[in-house]
N, CA, C and O atoms as CSV, one atom per row, in Angstrom:
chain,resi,resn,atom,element,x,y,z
A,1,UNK,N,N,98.700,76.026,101.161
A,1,UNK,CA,C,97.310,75.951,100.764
A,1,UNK,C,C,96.727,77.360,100.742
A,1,UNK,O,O,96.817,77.920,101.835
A,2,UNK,N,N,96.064,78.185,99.623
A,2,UNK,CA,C,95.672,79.307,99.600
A,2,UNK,C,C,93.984,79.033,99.354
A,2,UNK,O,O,93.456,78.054,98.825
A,3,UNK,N,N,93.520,79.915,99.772
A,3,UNK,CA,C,92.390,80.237,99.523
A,3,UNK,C,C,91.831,81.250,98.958
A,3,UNK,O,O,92.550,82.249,98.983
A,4,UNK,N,N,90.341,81.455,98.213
A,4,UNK,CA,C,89.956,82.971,97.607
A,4,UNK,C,C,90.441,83.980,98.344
A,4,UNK,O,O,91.104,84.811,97.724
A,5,UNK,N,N,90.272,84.160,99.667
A,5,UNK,CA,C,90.816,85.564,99.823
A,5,UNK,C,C,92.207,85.690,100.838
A,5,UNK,O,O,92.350,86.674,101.563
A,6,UNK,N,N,92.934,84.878,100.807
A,6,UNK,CA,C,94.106,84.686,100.786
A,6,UNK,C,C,94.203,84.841,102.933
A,6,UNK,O,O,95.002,85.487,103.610
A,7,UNK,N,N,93.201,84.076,103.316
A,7,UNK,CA,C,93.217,84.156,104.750
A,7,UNK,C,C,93.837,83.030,105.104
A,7,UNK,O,O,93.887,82.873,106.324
A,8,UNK,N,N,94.403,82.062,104.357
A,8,UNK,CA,C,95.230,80.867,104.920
A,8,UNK,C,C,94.415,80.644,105.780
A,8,UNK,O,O,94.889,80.763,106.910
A,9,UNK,N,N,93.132,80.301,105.733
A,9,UNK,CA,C,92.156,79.454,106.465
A,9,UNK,C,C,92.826,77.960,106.538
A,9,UNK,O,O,93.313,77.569,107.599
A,10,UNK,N,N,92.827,77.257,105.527
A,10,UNK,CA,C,93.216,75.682,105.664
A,10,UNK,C,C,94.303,75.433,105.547
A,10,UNK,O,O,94.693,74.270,105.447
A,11,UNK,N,N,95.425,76.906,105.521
A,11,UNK,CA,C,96.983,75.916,105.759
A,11,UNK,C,C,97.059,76.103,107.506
A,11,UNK,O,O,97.973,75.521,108.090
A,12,UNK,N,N,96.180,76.839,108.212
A,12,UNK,CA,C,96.185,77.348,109.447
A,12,UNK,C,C,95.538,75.980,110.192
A,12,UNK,O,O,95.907,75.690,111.330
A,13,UNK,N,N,94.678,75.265,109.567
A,13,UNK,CA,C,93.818,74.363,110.054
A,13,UNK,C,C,94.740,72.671,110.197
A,13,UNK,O,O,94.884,71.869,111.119
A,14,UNK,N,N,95.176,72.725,108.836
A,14,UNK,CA,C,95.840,71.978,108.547
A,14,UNK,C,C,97.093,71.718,109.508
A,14,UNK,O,O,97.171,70.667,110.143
A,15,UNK,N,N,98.245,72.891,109.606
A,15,UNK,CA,C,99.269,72.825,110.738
A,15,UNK,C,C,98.624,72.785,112.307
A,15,UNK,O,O,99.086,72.159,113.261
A,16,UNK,N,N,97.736,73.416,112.290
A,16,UNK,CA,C,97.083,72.821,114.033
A,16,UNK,C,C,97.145,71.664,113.673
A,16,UNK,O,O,98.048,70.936,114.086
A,17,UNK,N,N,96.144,71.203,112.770
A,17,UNK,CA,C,95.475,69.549,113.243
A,17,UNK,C,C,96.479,68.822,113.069
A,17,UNK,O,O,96.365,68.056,114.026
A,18,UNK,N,N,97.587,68.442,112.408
A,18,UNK,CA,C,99.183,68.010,112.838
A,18,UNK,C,C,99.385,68.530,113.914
A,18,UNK,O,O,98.539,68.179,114.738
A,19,UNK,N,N,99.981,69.083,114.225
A,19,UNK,CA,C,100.782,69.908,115.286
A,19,UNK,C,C,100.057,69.421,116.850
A,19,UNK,O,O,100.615,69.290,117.940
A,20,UNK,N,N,98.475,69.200,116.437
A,20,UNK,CA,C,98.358,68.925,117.730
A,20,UNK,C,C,98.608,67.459,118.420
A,20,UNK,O,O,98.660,67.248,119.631
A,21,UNK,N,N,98.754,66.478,117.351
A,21,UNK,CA,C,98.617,65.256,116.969
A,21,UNK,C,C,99.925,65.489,117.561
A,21,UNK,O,O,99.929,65.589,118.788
A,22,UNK,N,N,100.925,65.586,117.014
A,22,UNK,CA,C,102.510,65.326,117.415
A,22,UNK,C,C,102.347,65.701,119.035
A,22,UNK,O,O,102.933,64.982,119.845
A,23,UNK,N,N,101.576,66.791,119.486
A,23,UNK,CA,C,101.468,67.126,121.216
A,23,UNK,C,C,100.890,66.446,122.081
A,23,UNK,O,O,101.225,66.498,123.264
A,24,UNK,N,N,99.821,65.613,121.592
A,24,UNK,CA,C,99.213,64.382,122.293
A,24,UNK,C,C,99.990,62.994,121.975
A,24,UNK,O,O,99.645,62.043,122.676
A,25,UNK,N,N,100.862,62.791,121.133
A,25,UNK,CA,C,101.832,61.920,121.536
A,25,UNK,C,C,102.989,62.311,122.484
A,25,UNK,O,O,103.607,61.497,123.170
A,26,UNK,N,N,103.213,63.616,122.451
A,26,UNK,CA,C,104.087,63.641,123.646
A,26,UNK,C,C,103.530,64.018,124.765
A,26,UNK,O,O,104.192,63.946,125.801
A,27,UNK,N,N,102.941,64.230,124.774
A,27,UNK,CA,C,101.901,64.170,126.106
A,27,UNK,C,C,101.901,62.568,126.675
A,27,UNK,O,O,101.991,62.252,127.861
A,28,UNK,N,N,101.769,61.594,125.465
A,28,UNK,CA,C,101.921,60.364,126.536
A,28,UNK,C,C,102.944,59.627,127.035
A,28,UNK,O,O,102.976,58.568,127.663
A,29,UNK,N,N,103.977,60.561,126.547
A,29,UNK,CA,C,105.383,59.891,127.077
A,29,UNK,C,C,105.875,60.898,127.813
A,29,UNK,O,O,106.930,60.747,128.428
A,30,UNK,N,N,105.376,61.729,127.838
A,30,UNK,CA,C,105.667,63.108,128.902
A,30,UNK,C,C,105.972,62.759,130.341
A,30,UNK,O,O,106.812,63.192,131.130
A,31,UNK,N,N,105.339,62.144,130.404
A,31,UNK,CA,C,106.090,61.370,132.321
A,31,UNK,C,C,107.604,60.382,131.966
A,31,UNK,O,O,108.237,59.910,132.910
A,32,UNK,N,N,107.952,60.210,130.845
A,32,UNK,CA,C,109.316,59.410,130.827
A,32,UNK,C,C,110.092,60.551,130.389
A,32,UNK,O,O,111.058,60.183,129.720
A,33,UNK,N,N,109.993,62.120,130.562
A,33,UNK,CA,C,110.873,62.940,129.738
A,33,UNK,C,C,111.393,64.055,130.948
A,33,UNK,O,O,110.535,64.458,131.732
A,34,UNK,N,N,112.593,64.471,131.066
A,34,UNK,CA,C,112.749,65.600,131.578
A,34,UNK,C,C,112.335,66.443,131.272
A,34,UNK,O,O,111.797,66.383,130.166
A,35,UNK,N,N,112.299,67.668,131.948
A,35,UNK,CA,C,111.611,68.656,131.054
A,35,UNK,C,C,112.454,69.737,129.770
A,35,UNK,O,O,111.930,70.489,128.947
A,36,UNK,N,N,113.746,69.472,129.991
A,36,UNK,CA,C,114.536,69.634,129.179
A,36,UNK,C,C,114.102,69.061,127.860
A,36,UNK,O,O,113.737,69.633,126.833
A,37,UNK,N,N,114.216,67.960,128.108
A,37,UNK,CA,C,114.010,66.927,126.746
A,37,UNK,C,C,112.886,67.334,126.124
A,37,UNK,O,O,112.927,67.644,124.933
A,38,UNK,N,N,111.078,67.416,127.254
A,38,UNK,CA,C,110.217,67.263,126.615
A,38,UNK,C,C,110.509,68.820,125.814
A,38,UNK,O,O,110.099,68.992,124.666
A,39,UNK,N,N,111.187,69.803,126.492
A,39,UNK,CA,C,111.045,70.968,125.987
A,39,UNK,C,C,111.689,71.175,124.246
A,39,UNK,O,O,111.385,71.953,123.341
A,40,UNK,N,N,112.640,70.122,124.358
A,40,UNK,CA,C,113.465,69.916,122.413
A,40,UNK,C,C,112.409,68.974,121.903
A,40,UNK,O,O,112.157,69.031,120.700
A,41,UNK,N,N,111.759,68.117,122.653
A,41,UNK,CA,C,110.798,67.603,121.712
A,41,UNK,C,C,109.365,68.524,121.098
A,41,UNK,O,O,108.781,68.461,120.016
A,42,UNK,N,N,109.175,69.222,122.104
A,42,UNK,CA,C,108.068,70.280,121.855
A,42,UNK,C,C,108.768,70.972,120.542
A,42,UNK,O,O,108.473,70.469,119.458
A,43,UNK,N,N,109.584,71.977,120.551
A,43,UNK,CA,C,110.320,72.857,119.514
A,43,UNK,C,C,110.580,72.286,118.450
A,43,UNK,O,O,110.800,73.105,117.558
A,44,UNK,N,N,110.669,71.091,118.085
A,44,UNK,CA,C,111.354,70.438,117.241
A,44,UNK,C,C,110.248,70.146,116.112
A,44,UNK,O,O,110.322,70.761,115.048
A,45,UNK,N,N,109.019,69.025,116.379
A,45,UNK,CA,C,107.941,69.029,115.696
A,45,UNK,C,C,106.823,70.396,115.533
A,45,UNK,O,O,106.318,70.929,114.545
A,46,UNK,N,N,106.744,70.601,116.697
A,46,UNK,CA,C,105.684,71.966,116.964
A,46,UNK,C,C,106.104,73.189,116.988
A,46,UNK,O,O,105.586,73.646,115.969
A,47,UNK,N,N,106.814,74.197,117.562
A,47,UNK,CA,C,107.443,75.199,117.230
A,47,UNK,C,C,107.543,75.188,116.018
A,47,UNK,O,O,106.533,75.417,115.352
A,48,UNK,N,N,108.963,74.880,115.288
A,48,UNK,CA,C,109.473,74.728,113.734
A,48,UNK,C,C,108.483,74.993,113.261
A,48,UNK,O,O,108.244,76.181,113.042
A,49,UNK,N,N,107.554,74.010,112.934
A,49,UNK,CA,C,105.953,73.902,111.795
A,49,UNK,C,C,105.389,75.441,112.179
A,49,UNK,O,O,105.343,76.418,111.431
A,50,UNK,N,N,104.982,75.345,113.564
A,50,UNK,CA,C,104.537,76.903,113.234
A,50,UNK,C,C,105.238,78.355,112.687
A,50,UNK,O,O,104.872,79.335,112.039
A,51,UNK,N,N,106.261,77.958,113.241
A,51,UNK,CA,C,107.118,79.357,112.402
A,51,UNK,C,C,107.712,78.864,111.009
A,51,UNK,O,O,108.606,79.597,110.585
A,52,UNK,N,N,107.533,78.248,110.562
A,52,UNK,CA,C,108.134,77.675,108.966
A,52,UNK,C,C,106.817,78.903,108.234
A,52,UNK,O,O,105.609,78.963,108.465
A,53,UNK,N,N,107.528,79.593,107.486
A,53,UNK,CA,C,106.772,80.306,106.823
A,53,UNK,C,C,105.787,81.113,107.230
A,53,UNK,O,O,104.873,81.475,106.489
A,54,UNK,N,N,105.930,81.501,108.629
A,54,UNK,CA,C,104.583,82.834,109.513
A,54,UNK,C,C,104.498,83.765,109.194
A,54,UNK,O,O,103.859,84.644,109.772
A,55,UNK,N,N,105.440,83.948,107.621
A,55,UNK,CA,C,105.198,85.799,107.387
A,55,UNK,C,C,104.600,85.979,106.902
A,55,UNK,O,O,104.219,87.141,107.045
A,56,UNK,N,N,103.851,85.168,105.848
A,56,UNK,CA,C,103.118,84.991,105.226
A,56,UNK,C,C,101.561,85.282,105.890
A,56,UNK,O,O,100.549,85.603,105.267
A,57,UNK,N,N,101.716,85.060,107.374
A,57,UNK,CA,C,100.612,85.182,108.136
A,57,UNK,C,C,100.761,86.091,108.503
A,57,UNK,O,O,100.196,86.207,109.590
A,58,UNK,N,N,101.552,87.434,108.027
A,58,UNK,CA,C,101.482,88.749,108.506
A,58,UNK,C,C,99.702,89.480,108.051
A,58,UNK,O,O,99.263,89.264,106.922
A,59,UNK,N,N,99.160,90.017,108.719
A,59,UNK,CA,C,97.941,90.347,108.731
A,59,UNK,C,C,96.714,89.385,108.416
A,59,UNK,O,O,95.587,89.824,108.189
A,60,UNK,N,N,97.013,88.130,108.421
A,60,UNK,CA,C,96.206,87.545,108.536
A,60,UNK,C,C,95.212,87.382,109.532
A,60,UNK,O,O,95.538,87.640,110.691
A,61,UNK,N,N,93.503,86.819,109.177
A,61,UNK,CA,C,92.390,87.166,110.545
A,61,UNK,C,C,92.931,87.062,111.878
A,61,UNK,O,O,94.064,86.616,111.697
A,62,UNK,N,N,92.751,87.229,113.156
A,62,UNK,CA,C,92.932,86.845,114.618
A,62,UNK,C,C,92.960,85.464,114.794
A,62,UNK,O,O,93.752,84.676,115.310
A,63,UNK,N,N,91.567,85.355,114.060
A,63,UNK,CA,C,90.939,83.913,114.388
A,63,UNK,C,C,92.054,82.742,113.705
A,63,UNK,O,O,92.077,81.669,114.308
A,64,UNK,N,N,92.816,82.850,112.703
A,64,UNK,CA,C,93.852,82.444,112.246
A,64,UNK,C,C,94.952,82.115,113.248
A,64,UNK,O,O,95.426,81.006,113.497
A,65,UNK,N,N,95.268,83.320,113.782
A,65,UNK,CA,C,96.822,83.363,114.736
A,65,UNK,C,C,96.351,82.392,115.983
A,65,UNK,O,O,97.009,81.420,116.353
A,66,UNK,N,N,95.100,82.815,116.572
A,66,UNK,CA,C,94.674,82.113,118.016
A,66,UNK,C,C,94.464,80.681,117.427
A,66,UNK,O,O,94.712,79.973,118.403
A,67,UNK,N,N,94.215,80.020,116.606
A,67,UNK,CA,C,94.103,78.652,116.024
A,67,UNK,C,C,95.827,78.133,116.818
A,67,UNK,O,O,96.012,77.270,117.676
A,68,UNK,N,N,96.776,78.965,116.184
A,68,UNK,CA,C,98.181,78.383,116.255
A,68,UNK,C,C,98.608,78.726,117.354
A,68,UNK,O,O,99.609,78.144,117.771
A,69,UNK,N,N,97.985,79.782,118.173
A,69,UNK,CA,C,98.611,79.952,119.673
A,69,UNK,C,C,98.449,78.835,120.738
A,69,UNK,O,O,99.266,78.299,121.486
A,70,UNK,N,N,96.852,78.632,120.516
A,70,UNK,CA,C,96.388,77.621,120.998
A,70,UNK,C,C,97.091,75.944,120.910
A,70,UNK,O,O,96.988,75.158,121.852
A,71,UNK,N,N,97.705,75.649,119.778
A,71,UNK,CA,C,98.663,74.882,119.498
A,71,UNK,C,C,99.621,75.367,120.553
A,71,UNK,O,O,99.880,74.540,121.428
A,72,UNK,N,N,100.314,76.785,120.662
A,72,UNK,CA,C,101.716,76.991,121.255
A,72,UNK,C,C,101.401,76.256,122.688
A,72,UNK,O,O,101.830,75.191,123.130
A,73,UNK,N,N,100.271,77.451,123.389
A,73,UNK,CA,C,99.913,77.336,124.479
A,73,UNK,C,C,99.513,75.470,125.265
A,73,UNK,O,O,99.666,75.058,126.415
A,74,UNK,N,N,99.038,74.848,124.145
A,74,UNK,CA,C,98.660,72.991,124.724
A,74,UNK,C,C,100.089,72.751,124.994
A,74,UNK,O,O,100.351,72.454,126.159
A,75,UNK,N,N,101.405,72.842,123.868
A,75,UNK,CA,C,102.736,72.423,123.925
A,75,UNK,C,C,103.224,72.659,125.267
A,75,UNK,O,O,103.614,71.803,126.060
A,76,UNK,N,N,103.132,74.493,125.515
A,76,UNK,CA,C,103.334,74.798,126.763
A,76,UNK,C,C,103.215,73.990,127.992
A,76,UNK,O,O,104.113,73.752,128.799
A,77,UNK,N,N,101.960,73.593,128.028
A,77,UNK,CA,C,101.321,72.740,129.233
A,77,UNK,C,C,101.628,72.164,128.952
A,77,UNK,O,O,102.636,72.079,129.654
A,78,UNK,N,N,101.672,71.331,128.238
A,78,UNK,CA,C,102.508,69.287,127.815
A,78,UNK,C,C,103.920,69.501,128.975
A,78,UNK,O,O,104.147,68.911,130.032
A,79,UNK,N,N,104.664,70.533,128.303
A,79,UNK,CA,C,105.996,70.643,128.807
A,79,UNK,C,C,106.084,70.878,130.049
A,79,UNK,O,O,106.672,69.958,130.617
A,80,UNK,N,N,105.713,71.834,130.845
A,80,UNK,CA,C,105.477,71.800,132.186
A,80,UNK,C,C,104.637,70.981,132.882
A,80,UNK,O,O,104.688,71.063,134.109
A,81,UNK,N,N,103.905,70.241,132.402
A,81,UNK,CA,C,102.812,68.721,133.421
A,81,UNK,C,C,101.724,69.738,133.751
A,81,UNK,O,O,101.121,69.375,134.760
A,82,UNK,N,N,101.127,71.222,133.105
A,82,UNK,CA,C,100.441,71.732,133.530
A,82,UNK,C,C,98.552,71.342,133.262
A,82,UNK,O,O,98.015,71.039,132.196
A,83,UNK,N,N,97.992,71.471,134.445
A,83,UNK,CA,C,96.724,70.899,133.904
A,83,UNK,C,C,96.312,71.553,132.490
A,83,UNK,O,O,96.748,72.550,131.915
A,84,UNK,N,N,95.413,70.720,132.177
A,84,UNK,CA,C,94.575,71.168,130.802
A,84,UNK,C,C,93.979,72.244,130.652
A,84,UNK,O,O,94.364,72.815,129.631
A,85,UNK,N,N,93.245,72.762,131.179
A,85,UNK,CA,C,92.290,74.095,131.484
A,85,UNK,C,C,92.976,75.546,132.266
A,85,UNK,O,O,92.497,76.668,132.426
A,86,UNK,N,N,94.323,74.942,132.657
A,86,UNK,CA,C,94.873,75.933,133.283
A,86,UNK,C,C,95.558,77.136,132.542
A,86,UNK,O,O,96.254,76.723,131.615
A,87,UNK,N,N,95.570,78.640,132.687
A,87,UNK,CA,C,96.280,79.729,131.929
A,87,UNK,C,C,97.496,79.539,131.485
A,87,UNK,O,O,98.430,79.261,132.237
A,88,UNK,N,N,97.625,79.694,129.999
A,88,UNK,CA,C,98.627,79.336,129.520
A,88,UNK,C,C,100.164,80.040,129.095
A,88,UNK,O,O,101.220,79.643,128.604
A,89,UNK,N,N,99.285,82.025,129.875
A,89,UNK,CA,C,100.861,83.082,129.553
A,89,UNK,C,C,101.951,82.291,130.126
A,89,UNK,O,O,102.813,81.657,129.516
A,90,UNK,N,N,101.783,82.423,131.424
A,90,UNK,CA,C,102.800,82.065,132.294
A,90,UNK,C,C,103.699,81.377,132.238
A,90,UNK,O,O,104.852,81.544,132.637
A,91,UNK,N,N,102.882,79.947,131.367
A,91,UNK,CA,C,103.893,79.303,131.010
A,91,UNK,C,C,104.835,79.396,129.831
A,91,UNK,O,O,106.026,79.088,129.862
A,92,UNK,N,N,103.915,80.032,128.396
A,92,UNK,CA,C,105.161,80.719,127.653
A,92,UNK,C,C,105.994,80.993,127.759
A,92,UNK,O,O,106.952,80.753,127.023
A,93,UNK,N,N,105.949,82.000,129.335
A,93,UNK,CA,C,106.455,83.391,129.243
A,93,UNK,C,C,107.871,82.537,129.999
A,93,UNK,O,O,108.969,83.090,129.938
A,94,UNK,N,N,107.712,81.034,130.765
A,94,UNK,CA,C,108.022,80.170,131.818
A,94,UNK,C,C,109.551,80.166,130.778
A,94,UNK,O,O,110.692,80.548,131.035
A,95,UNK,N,N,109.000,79.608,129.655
A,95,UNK,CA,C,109.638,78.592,128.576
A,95,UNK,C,C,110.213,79.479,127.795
A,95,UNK,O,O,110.628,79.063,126.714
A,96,UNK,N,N,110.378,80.825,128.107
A,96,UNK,CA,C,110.839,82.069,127.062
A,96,UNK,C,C,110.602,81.930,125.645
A,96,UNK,O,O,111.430,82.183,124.770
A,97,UNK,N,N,109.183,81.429,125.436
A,97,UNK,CA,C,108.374,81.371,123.757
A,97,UNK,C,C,107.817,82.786,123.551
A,97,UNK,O,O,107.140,83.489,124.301
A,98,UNK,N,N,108.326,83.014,122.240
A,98,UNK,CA,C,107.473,84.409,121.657
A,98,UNK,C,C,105.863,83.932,121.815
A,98,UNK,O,O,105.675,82.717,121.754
A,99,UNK,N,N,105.059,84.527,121.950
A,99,UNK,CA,C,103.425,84.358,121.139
A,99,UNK,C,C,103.816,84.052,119.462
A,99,UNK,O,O,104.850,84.105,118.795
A,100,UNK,N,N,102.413,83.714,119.200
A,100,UNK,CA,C,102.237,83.490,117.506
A,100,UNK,C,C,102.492,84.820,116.910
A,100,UNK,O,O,103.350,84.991,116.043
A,101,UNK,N,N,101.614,85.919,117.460
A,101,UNK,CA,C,101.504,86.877,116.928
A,101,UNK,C,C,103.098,87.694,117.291
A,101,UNK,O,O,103.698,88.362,116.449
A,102,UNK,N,N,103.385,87.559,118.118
A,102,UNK,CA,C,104.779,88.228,118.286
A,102,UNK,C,C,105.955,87.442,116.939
A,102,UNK,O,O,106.616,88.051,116.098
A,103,UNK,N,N,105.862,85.925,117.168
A,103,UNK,CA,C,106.696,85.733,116.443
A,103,UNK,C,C,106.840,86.028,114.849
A,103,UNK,O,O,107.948,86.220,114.349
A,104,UNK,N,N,105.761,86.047,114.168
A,104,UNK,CA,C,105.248,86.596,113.305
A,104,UNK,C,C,105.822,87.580,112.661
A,104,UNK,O,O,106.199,87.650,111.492
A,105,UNK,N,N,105.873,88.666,113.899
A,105,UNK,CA,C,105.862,90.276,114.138
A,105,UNK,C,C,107.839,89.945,114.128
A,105,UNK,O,O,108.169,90.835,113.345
A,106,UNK,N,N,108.598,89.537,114.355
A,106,UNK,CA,C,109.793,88.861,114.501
A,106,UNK,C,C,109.985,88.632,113.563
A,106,UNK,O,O,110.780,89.362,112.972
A,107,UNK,N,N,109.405,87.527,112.868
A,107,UNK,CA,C,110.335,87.426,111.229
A,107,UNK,C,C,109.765,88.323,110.469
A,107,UNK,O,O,110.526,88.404,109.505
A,108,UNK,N,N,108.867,89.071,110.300
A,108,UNK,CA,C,108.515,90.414,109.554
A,108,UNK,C,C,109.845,91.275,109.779
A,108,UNK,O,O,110.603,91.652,108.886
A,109,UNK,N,N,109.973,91.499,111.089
A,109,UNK,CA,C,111.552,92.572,111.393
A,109,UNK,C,C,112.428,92.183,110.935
A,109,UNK,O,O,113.017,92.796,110.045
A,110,UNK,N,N,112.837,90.937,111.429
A,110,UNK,CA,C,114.276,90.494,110.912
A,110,UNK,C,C,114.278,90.099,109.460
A,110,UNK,O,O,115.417,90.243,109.016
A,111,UNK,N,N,113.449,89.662,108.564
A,111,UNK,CA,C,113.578,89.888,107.065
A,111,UNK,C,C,113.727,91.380,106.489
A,111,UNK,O,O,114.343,91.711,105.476
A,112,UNK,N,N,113.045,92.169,107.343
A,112,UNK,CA,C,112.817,93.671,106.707
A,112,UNK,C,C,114.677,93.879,107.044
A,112,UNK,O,O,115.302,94.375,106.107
A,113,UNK,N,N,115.233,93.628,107.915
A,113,UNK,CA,C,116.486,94.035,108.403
A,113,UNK,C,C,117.303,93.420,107.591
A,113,UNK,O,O,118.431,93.820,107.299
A,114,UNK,N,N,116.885,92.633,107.275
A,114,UNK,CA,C,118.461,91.611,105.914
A,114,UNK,C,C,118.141,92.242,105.058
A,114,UNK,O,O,119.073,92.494,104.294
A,115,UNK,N,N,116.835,92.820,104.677
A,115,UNK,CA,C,117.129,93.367,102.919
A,115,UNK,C,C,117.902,94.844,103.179
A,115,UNK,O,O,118.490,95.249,102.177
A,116,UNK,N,N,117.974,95.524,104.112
A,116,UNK,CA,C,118.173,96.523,104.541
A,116,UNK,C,C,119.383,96.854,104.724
A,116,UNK,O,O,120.006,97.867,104.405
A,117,UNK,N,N,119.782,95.576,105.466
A,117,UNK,CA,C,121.240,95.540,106.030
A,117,UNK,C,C,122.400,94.984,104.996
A,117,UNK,O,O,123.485,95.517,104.764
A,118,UNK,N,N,121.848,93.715,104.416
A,118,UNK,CA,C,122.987,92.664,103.812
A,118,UNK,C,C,122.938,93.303,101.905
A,118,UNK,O,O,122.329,94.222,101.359
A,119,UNK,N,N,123.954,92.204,101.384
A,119,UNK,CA,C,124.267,92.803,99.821
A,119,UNK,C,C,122.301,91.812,99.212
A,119,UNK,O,O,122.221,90.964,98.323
A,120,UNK,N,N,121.580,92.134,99.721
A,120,UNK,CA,C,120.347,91.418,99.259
A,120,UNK,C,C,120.196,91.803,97.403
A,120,UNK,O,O,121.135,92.436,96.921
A,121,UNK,N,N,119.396,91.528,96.763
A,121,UNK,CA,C,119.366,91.691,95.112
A,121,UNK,C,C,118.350,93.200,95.047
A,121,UNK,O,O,117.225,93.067,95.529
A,122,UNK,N,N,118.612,94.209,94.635
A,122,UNK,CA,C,118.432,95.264,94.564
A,122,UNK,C,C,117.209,95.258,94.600
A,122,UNK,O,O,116.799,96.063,95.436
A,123,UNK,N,N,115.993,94.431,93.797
A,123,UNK,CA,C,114.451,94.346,93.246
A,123,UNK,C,C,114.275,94.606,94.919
A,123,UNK,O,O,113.844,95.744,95.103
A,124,UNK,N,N,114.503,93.820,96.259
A,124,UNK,CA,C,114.086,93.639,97.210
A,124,UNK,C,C,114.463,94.576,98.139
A,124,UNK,O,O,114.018,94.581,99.287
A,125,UNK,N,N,115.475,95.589,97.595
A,125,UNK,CA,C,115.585,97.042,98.662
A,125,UNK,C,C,115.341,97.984,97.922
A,125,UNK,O,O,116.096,98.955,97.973
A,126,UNK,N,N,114.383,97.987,97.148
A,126,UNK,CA,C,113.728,99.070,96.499
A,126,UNK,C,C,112.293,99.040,97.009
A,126,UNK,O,O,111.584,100.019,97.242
A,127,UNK,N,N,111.893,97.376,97.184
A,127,UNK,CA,C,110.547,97.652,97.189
A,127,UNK,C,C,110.085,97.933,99.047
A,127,UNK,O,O,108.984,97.982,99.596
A,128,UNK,N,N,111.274,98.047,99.502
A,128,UNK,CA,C,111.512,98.606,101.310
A,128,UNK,C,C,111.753,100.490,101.374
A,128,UNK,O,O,112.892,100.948,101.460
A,129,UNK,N,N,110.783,101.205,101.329
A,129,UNK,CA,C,111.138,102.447,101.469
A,129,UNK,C,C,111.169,102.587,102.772
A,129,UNK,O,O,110.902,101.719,103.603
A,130,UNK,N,N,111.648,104.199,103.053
A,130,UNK,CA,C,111.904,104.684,104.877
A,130,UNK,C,C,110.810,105.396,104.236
A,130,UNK,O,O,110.318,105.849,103.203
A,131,UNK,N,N,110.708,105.145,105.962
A,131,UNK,CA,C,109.738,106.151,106.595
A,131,UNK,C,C,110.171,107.569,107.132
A,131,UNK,O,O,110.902,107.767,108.102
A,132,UNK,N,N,109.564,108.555,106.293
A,132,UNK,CA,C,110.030,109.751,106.932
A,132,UNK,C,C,108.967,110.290,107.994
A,132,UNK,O,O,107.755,110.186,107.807
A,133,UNK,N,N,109.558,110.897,109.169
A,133,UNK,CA,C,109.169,111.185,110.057
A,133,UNK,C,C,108.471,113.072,109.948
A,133,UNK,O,O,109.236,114.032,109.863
A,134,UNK,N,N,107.186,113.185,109.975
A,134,UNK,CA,C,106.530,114.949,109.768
A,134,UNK,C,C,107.632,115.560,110.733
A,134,UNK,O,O,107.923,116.600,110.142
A,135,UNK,N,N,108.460,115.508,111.949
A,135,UNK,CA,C,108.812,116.356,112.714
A,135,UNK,C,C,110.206,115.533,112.827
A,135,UNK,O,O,110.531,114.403,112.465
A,136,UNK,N,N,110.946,116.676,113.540
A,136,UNK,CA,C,112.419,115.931,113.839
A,136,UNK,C,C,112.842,115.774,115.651
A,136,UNK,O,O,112.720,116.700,116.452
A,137,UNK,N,N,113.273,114.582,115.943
A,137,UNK,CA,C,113.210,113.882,117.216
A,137,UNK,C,C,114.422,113.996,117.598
A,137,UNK,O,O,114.779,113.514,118.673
């Protein structure tokens, strides 16, 4: 979904308001799940959706990324039984999840690195210049 000025306002709106839907159903079966389990059920609907296509959300507003963190961060708590209102790094950081904005920042690298690295179609390692450095390190 694009918009006039290309802020992915409503594909951002759109994957929360799913995404959160799939987290409040597992939220109610969350007491019948290990946390193993709930943790492949989290990644599976929610993770995926958010990183399916995040490069696209490279420089996109703040207010954009924190929409979908906020998604990461509820999953987080689902998965650990953590209260609702409670800080949500910790537990990321618990569950070894990138942030939104990190992951983002992740498939930006690792695409820049396949056109770079692999036999990619020439149009797409041309339009990748180096960076030259003013001084030598």
């Amino acid at each position: 979904m694009l918009d006039q000025r290309l802020t992915f306002h409503k594909h951002v709106s759109a994957v929360a308001r799913s995404r959160n839907y799939h987290a409040q159903a597992i939220r109610h079966i969350r007491h019948l799940l290990t946390t193993e389990l709930a943790q492949t059920l989290a990644c599976s609907p929610i993770l995926s959706r958010i990183d399916y296509c995040n490069a696209v959300l490279h420089g996109a507003p703040s207010y954009s990324i924190k929409k979908l963190q906020r998604v990461e961060n509820n999953a987080a708590r689902i998965v650990l039984e953590a209260p609702r209102r409670s800080h949500a790094s910790p537990f990321v950081r618990t569950l070894h999840w990138l942030p939104v904005q990190q992951r983002i920042d992740y498939k930006v690298a690792l695409l820049t690195f396949k056109v770079r690295s692999t036999s990619t179609p020439s149009y797409l390692r041309l339009l990748i210049q180096d960076r030259e450095h003013g001084r030598n390190l």
